[in-house]
C-alpha positions in Angstrom: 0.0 0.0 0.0 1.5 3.6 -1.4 2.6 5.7 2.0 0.7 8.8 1.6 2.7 12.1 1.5 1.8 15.6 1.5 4.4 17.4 -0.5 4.8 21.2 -0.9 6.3 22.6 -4.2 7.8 25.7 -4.4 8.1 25.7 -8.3 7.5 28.0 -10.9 7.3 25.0 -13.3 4.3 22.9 -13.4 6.3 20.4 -15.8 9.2 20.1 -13.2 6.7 19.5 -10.7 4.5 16.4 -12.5 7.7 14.7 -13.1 9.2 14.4 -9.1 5.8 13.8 -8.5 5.6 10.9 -10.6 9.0 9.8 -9.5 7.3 9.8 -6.0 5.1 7.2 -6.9 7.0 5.3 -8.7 9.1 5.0 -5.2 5.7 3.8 -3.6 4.5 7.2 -2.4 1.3 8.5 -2.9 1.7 11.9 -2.9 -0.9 15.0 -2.5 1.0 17.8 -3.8 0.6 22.0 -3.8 2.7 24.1 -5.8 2.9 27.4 -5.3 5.9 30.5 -6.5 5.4 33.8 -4.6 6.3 34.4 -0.9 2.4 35.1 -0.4 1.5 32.0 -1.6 4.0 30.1 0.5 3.4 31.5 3.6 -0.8 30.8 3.2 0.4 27.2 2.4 2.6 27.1 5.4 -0.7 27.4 7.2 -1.4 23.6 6.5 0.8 21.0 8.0 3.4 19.4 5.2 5.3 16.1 5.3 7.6 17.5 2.4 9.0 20.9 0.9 10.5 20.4 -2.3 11.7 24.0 -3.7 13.3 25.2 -6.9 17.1 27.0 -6.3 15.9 30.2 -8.3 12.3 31.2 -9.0 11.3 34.4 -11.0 9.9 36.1 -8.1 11.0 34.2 -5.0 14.4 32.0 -3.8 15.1 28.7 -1.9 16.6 31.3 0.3 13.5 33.4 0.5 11.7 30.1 1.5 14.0 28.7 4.1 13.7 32.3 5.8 9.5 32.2 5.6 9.9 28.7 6.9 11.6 29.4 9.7 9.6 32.0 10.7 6.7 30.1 10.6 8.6 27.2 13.6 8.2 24.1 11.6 10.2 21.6 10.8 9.4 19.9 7.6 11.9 18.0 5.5 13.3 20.9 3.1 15.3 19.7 -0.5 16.5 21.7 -3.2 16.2 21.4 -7.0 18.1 23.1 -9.3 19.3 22.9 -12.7 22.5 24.3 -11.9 24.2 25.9 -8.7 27.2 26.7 -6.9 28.9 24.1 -4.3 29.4 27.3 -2.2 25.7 28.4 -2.9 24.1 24.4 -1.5 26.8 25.1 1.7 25.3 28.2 2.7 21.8 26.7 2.0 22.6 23.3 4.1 23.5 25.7 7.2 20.6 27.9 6.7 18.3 24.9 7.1 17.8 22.8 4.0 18.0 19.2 4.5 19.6 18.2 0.7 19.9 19.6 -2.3 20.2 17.5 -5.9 19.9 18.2 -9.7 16.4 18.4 -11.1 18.1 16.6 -13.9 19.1 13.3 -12.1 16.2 12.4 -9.9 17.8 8.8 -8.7 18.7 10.3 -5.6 15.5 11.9 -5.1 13.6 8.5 -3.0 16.4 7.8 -1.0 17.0 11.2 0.1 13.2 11.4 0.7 13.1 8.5 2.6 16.3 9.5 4.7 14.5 12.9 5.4 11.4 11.6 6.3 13.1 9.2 8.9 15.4 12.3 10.8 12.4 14.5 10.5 10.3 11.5 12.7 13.8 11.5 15.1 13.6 15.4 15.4 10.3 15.4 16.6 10.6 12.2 18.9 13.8 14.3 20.3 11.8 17.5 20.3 9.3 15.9 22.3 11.8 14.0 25.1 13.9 17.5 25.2 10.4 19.3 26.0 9.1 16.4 28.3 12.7 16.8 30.2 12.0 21.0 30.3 8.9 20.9 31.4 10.3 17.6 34.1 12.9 20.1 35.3 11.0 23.4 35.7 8.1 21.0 38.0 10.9 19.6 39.9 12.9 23.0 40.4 9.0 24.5 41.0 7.7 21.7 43.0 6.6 23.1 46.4 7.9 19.5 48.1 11.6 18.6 48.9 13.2 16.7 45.5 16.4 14.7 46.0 18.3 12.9 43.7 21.2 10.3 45.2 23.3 7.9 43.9 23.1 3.9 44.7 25.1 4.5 47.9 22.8 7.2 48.9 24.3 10.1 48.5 22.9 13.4 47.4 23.7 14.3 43.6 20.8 17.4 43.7 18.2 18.8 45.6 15.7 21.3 44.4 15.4 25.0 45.8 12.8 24.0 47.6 15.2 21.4 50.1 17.1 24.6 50.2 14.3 27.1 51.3 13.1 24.4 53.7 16.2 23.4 55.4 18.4 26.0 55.2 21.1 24.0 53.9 22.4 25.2 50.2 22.7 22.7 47.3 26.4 23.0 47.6 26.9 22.0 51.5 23.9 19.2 50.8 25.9 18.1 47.6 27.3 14.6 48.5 26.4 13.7 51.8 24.2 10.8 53.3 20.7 11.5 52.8 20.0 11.2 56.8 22.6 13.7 57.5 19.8 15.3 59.3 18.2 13.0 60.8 18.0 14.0 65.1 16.0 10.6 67.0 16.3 7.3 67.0 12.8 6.6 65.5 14.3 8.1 62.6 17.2 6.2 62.4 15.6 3.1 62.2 13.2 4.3 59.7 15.9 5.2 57.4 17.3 1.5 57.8 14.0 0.0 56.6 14.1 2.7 53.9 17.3 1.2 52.1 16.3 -2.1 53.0 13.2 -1.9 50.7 14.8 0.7 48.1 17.8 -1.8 47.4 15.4 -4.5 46.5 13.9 -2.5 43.6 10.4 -1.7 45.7 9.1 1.9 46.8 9.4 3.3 50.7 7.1 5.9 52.2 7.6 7.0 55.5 8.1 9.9 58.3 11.7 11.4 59.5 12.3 14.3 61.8 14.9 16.1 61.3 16.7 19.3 61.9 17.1 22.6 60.3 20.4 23.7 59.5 19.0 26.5 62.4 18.5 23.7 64.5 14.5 23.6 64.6 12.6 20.4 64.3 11.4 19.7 60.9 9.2 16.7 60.3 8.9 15.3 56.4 7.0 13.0 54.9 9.3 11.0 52.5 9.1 8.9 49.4 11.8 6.9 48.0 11.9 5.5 44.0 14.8 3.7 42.7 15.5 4.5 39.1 16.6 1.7 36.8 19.1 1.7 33.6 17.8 -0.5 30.4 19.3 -3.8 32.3 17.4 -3.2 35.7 20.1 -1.6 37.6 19.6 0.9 40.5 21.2 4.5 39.1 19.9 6.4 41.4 17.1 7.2 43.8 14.4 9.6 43.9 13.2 11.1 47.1 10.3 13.5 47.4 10.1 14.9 51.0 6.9 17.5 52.3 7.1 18.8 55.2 4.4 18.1 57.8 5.4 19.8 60.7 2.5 21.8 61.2 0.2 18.5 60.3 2.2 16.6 63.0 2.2 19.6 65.4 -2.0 20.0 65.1 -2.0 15.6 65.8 -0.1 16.2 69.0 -1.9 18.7 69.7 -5.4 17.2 69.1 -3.4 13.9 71.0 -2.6 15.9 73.7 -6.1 17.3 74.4 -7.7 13.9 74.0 -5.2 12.1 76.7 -4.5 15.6 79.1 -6.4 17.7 81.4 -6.0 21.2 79.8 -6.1 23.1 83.0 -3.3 20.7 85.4 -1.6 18.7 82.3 -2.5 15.9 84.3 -3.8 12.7 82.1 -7.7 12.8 81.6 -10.4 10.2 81.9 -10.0 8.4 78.5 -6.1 8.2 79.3 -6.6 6.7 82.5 -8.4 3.8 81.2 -6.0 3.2 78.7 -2.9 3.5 81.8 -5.8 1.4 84.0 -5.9 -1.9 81.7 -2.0 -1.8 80.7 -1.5 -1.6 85.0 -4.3 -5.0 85.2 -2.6 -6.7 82.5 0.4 -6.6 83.8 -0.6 -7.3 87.1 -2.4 -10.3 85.8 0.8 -12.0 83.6 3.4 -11.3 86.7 0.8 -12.3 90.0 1.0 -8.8 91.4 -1.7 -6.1 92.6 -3.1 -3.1 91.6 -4.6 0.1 93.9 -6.6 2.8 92.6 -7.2 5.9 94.5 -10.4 8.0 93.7 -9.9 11.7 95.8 -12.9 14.2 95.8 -12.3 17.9 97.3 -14.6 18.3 100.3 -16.6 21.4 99.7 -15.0 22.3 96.6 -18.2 24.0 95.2 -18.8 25.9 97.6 -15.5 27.9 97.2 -16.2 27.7 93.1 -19.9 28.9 93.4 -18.8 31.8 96.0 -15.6 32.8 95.3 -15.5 32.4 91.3 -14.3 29.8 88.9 -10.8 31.7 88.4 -10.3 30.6 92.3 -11.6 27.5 91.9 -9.0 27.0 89.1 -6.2 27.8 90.9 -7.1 26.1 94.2 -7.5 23.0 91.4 -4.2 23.6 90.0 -2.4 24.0 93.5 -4.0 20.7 94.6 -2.8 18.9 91.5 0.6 20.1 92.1 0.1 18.8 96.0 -1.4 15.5 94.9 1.9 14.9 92.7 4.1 15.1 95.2 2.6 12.4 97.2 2.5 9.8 94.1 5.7 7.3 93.6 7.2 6.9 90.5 5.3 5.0 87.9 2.5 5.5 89.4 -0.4 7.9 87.0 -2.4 11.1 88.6 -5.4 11.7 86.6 -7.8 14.5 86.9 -11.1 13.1 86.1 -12.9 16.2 86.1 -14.4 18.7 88.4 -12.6 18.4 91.8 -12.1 14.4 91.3 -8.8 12.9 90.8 -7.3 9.2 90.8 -4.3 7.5 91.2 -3.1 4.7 89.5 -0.7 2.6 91.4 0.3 -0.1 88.9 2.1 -2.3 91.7 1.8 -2.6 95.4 3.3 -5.4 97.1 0.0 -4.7 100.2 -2.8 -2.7 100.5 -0.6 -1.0 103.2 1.5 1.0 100.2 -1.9 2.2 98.7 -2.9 3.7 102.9 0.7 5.7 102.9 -0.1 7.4 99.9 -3.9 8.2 101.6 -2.1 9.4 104.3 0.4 11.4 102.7 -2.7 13.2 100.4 -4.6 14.0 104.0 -2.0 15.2 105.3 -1.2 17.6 102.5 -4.2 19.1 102.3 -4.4 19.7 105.9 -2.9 23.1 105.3 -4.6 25.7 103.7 -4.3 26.9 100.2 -3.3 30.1 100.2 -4.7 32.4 96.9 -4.2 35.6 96.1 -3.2 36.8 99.5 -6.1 34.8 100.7 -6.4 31.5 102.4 -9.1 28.4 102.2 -9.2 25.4 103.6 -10.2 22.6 101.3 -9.8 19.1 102.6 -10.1 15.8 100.7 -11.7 12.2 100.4 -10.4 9.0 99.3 -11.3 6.0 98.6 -9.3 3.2 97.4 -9.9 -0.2 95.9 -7.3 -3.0 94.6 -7.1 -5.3 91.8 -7.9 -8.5 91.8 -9.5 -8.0 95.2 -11.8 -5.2 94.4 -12.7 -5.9 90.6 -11.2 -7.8 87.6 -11.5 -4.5 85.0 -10.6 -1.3 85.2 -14.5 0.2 84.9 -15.6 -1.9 88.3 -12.7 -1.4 90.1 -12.9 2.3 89.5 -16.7 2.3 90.2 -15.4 0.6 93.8 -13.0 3.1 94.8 -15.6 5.7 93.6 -17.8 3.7 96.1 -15.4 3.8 98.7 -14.5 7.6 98.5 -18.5 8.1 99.1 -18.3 6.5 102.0 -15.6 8.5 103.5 -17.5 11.4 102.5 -20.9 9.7 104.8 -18.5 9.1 107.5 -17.1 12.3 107.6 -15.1 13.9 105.0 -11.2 14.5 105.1 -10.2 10.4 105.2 -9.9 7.5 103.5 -11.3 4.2 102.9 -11.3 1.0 101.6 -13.5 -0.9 99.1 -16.0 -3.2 101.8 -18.1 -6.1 100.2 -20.5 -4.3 102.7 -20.4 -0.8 100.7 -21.5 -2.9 97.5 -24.5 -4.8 99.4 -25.9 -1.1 100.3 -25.2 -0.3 96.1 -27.3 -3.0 95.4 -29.7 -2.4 98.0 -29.8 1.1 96.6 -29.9 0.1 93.1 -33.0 -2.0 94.2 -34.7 0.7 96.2 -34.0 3.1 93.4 -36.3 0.8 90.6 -38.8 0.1 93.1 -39.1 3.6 93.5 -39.4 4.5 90.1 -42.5 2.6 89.6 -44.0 3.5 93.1 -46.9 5.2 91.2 -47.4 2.5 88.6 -47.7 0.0 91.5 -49.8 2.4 94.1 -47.9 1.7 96.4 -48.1 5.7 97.8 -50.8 6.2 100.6 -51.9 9.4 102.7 -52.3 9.3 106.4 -53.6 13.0 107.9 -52.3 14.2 111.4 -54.9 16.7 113.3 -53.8 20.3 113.8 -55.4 21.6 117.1 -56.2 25.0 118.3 -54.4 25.5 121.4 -56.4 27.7 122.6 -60.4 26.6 121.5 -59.0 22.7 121.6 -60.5 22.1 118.1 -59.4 20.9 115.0 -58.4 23.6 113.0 -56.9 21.3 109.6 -55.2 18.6 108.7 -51.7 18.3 108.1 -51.3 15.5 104.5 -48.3 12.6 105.2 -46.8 10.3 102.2 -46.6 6.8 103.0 -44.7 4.0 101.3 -46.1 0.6 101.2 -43.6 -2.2 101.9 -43.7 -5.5 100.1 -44.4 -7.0 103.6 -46.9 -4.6 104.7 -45.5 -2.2 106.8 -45.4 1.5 105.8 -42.4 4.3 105.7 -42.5 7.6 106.6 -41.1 10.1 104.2 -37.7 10.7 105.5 -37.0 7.0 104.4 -37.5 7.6 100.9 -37.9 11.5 100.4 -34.0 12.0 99.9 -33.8 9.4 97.6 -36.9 10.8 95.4 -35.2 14.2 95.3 -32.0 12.3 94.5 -33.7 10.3 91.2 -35.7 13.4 90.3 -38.9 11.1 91.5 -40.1 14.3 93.7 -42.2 16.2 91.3 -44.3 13.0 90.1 -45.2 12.7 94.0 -45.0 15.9 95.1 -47.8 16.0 92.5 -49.4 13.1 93.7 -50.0 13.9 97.1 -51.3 17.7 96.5 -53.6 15.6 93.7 -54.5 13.5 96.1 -55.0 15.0 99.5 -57.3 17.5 98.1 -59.4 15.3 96.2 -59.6 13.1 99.2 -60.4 16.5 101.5 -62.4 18.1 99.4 -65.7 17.2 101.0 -64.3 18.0 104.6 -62.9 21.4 103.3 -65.9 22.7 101.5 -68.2 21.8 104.5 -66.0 23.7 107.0 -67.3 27.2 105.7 -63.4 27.6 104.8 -62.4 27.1 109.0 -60.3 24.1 108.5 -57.1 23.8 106.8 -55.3 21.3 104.4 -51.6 21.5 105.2 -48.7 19.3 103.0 -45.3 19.6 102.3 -43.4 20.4 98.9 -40.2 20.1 98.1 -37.3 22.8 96.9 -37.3 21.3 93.6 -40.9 21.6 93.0 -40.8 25.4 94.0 -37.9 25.7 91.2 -40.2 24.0 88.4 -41.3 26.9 86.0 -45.6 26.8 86.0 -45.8 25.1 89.7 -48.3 27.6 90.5 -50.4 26.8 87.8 -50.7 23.0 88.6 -51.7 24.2 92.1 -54.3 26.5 91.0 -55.8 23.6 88.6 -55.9 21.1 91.3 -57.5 23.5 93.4 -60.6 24.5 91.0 -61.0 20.8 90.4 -61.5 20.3 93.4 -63.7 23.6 94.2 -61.2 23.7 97.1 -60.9 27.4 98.2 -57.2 28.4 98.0 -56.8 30.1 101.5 -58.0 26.1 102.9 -54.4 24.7 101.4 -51.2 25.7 103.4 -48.0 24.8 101.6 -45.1 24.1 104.2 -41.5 24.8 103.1 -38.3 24.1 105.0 -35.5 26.8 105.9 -33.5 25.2 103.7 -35.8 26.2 100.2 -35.3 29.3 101.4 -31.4 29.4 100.4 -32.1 29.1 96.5 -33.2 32.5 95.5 -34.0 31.3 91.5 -36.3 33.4 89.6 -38.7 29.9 89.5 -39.1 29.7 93.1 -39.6 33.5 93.7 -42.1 33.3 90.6 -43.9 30.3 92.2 -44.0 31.8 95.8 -45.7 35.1 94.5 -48.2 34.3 92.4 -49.0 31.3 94.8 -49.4 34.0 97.3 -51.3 36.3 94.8 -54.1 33.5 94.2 -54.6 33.1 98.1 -52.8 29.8 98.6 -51.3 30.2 102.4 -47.1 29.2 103.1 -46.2 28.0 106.5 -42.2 27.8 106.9 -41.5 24.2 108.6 -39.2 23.0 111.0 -37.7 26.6 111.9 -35.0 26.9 113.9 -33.5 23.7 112.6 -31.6 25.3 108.9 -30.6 28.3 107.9 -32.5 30.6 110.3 -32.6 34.3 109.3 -35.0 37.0 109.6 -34.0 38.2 106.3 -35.3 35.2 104.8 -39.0 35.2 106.6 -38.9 39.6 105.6 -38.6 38.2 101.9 -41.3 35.8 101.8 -44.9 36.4 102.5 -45.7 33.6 105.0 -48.8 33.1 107.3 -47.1 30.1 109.9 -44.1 29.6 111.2 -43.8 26.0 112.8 -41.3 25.0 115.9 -39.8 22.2 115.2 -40.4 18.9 117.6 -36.5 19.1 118.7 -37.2 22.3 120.4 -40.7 20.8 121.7 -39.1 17.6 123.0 -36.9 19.9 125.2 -39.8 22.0 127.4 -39.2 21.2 130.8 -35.9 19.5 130.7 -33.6 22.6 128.9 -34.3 25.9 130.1 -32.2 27.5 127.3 -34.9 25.7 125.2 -38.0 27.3 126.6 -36.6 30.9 126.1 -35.4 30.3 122.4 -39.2 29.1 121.6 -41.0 32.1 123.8 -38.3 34.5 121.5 -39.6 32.3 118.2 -43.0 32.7 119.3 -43.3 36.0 119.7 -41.0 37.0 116.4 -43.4 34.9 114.9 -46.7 37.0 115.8 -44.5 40.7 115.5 -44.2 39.4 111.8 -47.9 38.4 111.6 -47.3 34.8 111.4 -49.3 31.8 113.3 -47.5 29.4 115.4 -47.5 26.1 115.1 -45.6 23.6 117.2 -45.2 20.0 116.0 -44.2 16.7 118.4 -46.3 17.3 121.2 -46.6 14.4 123.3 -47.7 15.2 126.9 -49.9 17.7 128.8 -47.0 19.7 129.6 -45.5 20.6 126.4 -48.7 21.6 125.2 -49.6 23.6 128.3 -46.4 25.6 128.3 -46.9 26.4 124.5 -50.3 27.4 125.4 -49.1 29.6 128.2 -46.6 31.3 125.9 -49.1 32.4 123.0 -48.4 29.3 120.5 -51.7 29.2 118.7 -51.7 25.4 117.4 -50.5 22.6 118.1 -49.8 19.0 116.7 -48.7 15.9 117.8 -49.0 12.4 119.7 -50.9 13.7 122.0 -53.2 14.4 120.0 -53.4 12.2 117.2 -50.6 9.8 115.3 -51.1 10.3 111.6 -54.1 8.3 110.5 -55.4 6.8 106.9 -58.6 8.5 106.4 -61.4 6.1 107.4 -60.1 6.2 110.6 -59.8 10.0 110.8 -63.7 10.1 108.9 -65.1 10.2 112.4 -62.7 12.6 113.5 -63.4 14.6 110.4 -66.8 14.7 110.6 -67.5 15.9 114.4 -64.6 18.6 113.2 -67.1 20.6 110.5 -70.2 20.2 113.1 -68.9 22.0 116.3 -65.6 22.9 117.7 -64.5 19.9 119.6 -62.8 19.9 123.2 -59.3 18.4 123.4 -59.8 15.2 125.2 -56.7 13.2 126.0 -58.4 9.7 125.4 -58.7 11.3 121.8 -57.7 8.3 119.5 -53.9 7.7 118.6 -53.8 5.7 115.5 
């Protein structure tokens, strides 16, 4: 099959032209050919790509000169050959060195297919070389422009060339890298043995990726990613090596960093929670493969939030701070001090030979923060808990034996604060019991197992009833019933206090109602509430619905609140009290005398009874300190407007003092134990129809 060819003529004769042609194919070309003879012409044809120029010495109006001048302004390379009748050896020299490829006689064309063929064959070389010339240009301007590290080193490993950028990065020239070992820089260990697995793999032909630290020529830390390539000759034989390096210094800086906030407490540097795990399970491995113990020591700051809350959190810091630098100095070494948050913190003591080791370092942490911490010119007293527990004894994972010592600490907190103490088989019974109490709480209202019994109030002075003070009980799974101070705390503790807070005011006026409403508004309900109810946004609003569904008029329902309510000043509870207030409903402050007893406190709040507690009562007749504090309650009471109330009577003569000194009612065993209410119906009943006398054979439940 002919090879196609596009040949250019630059020919002022046609005749000249048909006859290469025609030589052409008879050589096995088949050629497309364009003649043209004026500059003009040539340059428009120049436009088109050409395999072949084949161009007359002398034309009328043009040269081979002229051509070989427009040709190389127009920056191709096509196979250029001169014909000519006649022409001058010195002439086809300066031609040849002005570009043309051959030159031959018109009149003897048997050169003419060889010389075309030889042509065609450098012209395919010149562009395969142009190509691999501009391929290794444009190689070398991306590796002298590459914003990464380039190195270039022989087998051995030694630099031949870096790129500006190795110099700008690390501050070494190409001169002084020229030559040397390509870890030169290298500044840890880590490194060092990196680089050994590098030229292990390298000399076997394969790739390498990796990360070196190194120094600067300055001296600072550089870390680099690096990649290694061996380069190969025709026979497979390492020549040299290529090593890209980027720097990831400020990549490897952010992972510390991000490593460093995950494991350590920001504010002491001491480990964190998710570290101490981690330290926790290496310590119970170990101790498990070599037959040793463990101890774990969980410290809580006695009263820490109360110096937070008052003083400021930027205290509270420091006093945190202070204490971790204290609770370091009583650890041994190996042993881990972790802040797990707030004002907790644990040690890890990976091996003790007896629990005695784990006591000293108790001892040594009481004994630290027996002196005071002294901030800003000012000194507080903070003391701390411990509790300790010890692996295998105490628990056989980290979690549980952490959860023991936390159990432990707890109960050197209920025994006193400022000690130690040791995980008990005992302190887990009372979890579990807890635990158990806890669920059967929770479903206290599912099961009904909540009752109301209802105490008498009497007048002291009439010896009537005057209301009824409302009493949670809690139905046993063997019948017997607690009182509220069994399970109250524990309510509060498991946020079960609003669901029977709710219950009892629910239920006590639905079960009153009828008693209330035929009273003509004389008698009273009276019932306790809780400081967590008072802080629920809308309280008042569930008391004034229980109230009109009832049709219970709200000056009949006296809300008692203890001292202690009184502390939290929220925007809730003062919203509450008000509009309580504002809608009638009476307060009655319980068991004064016995919190945080202030006038300021009973100025702020608009209450109607103030109620002596039964550990003042208890004492009439036997403390004579006693019977002035409640004549001084008693009459602060009624200069403030209030009522008196005094609860725990139980003989004649506690309720005839009270009665002497102006205390208006009065409840109590003497009276009446709390009762259910179909006992207290009779009771009840005679109540709305006249004012009874007090008569000491008055039932006692």
């Amino acid at each position: 099959m002919a090879t196609s060819l596009k040949v250019l003529f630059i020919e002022d004769s046609e005749a000249d032209a048909e006859l290469t042609t025609a030589e052409l194919v008879r050589g096995g070309f088949d050629p497309h050919g364009h003649r043209v003879e004026t500059a003009p012409d040539l340059e428009a044809a120049l436009e088109q790509p050409w395999d072949l120029i084949i161009c007359d010495y002398r034309l009328p109006r043009f040269s081979a000169e002229d051509a070989l001048a427009a040709l190389k302004r127009s920056g191709q390379d096509i196979p250029f050959i001169i014909m000519s009748g006649a022409v001058q050896a010195e002439d086809t020299v300066n031609l040849l060195k002005q570009g043309a490829h051959d030159f031959m006689d018109k009149h003897a064309l048997a050169r003419l297919l060889p010389a075309v063929e030889r042509e065609l064959r450098e012209a395919e070389i010149r562009v395969k070389r142009r190509k691999a010339e501009d391929r290794v240009r444009v190689l070398s301007r991306a590796v002298e422009q590459s914003p990464v590290s380039v190195v270039i080193t022989d087998p051995s490993g030694n630099i031949e060339y870096v790129n500006p950028r190795f110099e700008e990065l690390t501050g070494y020239s190409a001169e002084e890298a020229t030559g040397r070992e390509l870890g030169f820089s290298m500044v840890d260990q880590d490194s060092a043995q990196a680089l050994s697995e590098l030229w292990s793999t390298v000399s076997g032909g394969r790739e390498w990726s990796g990360e070196f630290c190194s120094a600067r020529r300055d001296g600072q830390l550089l870390w680099e990613q690096v990649s290694v390539s061996p380069l190969t000759d025709t026979d497979d034989r390492i020549t040299h090596y290529v090593v890209i390096k980027e720097d990831v210094t400020v990549r490897r800086s952010y992972e510390e960093q991000l490593l460093r906030q995950a494991h350590y407490d920001q504010l002491t540097g001491l480990a964190n929670r998710v570290l101490m795990i981690d330290r926790m399970s290496v310590a119970l491995e170990a101790a498990q493969r070599d037959d040793h113990k463990c101890a774990l020591l969980v410290i809580d700051l006695d009263h820490f939030k109360n110096v937070n809350d008052s003083l400021g959190h930027s205290i509270g810091d420091n006093l945190l701070k202070e204490s971790a630098g204290r609770l370091s100095g009583c650890i041994r070494g190996g042993d881990t001090l972790v802040r797990m948050g707030g004002d907790e913190f644990v040690v890890i003591m990976p091996k003790v030979d007896s629990a005695r080791e784990a006591q000293k370092v108790a001892e040594q942490i009481i004994e630290q923060f027996e002196r005071p911490f002294t901030i800003i010119g000012k000194q507080y007293r903070v003391t701390a808990s411990i509790g300790i527990a010890l692996y295998p004894e105490d628990g056989k994972n980290p979690h549980l034996v952490l959860r023991n010592a936390d159990l432990a600490m707890y109960k050197a907190k209920d025994l006193g604060r400022n000690q130690y103490h040791f995980f008990t088989e005992e302190i887990n019974q009372q979890l579990i019991e807890r635990l158990e109490l806890e669920g059967r709480l929770r479903r206290v209202l599912e099961k009904g197992e909540l009752t109301l019994h209802y105490q008498p109030i009497y007048s002291l002075e009439g010896n009537f009833v005057t209301g009824v003070e409302a009493l949670v009980r809690w139905r046993q799974p063997d019948g017997s019933l607690w009182g509220p101070y069994r399970f109250i705390p524990l309510a509060e503790e498991i946020g079960m206090i609003h669901a029977i807070d709710n219950w009892v005011l629910r239920s006590a006026l639905r079960t009153m109602a009828p008693w209330l409403s035929d009273s003509n508004e004389t008698m009273r309900l009276a019932l306790n509430i809780s400081s967590q109810q008072l802080q629920m946004p809308g309280f008042h609003q569930y008391v004034a619905e229980q109230l009109t569904a009832n049709g219970v008029t709200p000056s009949q329902l006296e809300l008692e609140i203890t001292e202690r309510m009184l502390v939290d000043n929220s925007d809730s509870t003062q919203e509450n009290i008000q509009r309580l207030c504002d809608m009638g409903v009476r307060l009655s402050i319980d068991d004064f005398g016995t919190g945080y007893s202030s006038l300021g406190y009973l100025q702020n709040y608009p209450f109607n009874t103030l109620k002596i507690d039964r550990s003042f009562v208890c004492n009439i007749g036997i403390n004579t300190h006693t019977a002035r504090l409640i004549d001084t309650i008693i009459t602060m009471g009624h200069g403030l407007g209030m009522e008196i109330v005094a609860e725990g009577i139980e003989s004649d003569l506690e309720r005839q003092f009270l009665k002497a000194h102006g205390c208006d009612q009065g409840q109590g065993y003497l009276f009446s134990h709390p009762l259910p209410l179909e006992q207290l119906r009779p009771l009840l009943e005679k109540a709305v129809q006249e004012q009874p006398s007090f008569s000491e054979n008055q039932p006692d439940g």
